[in-house]
C-alpha positions as CSV (number, residue, x, y, z in Angstrom):
1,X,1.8,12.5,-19.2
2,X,1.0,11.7,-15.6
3,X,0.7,8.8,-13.8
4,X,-2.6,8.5,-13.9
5,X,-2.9,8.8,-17.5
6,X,-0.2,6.5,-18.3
7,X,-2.0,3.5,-16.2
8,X,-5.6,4.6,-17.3
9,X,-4.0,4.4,-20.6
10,X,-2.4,0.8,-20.2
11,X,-6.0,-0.6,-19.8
12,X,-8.3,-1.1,-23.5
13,X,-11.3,-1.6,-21.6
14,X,-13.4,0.1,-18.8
15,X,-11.7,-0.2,-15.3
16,X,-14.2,-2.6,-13.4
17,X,-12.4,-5.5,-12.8
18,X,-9.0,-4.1,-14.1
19,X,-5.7,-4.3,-11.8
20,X,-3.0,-1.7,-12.1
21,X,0.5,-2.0,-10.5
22,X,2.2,1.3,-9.8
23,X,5.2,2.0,-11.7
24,X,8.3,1.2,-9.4
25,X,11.3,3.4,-9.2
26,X,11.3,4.8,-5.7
27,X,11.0,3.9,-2.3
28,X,8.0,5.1,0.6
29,X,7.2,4.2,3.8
30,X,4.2,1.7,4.5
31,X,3.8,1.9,8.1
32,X,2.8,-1.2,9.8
33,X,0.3,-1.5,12.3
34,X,-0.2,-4.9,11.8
35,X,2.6,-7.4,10.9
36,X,0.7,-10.7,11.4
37,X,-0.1,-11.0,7.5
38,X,3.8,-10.4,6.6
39,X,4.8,-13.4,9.1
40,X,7.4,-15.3,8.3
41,X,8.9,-12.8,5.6
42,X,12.4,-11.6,6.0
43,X,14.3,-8.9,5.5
44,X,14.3,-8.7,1.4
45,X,12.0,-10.1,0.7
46,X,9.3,-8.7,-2.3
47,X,5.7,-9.3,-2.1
48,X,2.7,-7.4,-4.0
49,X,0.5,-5.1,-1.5
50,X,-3.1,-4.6,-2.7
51,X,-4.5,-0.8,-1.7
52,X,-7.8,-0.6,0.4
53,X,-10.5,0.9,-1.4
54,X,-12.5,2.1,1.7
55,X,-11.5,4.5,4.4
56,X,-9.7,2.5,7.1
57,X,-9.0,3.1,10.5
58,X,-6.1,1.0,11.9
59,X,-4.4,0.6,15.9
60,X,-1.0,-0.2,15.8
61,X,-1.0,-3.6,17.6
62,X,2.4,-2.8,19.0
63,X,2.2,1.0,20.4
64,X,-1.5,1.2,20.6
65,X,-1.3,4.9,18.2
66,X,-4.4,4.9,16.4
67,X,-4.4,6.4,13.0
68,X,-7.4,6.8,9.9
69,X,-6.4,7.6,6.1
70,X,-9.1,10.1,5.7
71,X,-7.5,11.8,8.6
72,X,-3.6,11.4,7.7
73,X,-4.1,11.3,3.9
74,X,-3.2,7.8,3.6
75,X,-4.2,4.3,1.7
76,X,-4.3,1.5,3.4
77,X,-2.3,-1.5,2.2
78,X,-3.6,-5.2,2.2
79,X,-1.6,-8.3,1.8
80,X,-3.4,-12.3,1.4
81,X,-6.3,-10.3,2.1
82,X,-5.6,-8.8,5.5
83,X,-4.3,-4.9,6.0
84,X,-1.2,-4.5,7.5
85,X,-0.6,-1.0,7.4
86,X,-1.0,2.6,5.5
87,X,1.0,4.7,3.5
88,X,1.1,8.1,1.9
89,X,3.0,7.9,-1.2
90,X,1.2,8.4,-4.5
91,X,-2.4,8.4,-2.5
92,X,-3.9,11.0,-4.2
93,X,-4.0,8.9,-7.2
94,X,-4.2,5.4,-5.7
95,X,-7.8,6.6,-4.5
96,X,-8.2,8.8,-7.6
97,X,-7.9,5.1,-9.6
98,X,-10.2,3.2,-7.1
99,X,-12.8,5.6,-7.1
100,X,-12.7,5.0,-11.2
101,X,-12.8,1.1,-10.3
102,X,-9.7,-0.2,-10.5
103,X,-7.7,-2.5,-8.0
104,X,-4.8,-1.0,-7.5
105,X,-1.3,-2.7,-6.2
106,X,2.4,-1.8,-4.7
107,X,5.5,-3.8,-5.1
108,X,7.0,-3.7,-2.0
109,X,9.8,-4.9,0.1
110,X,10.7,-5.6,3.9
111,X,13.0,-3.4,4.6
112,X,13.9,-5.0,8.2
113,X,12.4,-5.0,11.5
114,X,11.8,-2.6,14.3
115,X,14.2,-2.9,17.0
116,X,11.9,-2.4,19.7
117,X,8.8,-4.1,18.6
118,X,9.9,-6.6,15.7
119,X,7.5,-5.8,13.5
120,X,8.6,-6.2,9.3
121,X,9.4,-2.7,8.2
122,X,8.4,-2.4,4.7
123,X,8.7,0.1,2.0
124,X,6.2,0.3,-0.8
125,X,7.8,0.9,-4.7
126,X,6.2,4.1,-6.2
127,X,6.4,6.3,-9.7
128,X,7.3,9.3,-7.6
């Protein structure tokens, strides 16, 4: 059974207004392009990333590299209601799941910080 099955599975009702959390045994790359929502975190610390339903485009506020998820393959990644960053791990069925409705969201963890910028390096927690 795949991952999609297992989590469209987990739910006994339709998926409008349903939240899923993504299986967590393995570690991607989020890439941030925007730390100011993950302020104040440190290096360790856990928080629950919420994926962007709709096709984002993002500008790294540190390098300037622009980058869209329709382009790269990517979801975009929301925390407190404000996207930090994109990733490409699982995102075939992160969108396949929002396009059926449900909210989809990522345990993840800052990894550190970039040496040259500062900004929280963070890894989102994924099935595969």
């Amino acid at each position: 059974m795949g991952l999609l099955d297992k989590l469209r599975g987990a739910t006994k009702r339709g998926a409008k207004g349903v939240t899923v959390r993504i299986p967590a045994n393995r570690q991607r790359t989020i890439y941030t392009y925007d730390g100011r929502p993950l302020a104040g975190m440190k290096a360790g610390d856990r928080f629950v990333a919420r994926a962007v339903p709709a096709d984002v485009e993002m500008t790294s506020i540190y390098t300037g590299a622009t980058a869209s998820c329709s382009e790269w393959g990517n979801v975009a990644y929301e925390y407190r209601g404000a996207v930090f960053g994109m990733g490409p791990a699982s995102a075939d069925e992160i969108r396949a799941l929002m396009r059926d409705g449900y909210a989809v969201e990522v345990e993840a963890v800052v990894s550190g910080f970039d040496g040259q910028h500062g900004y929280p390096l963070v890894k989102g927690m994924y099935e595969k």
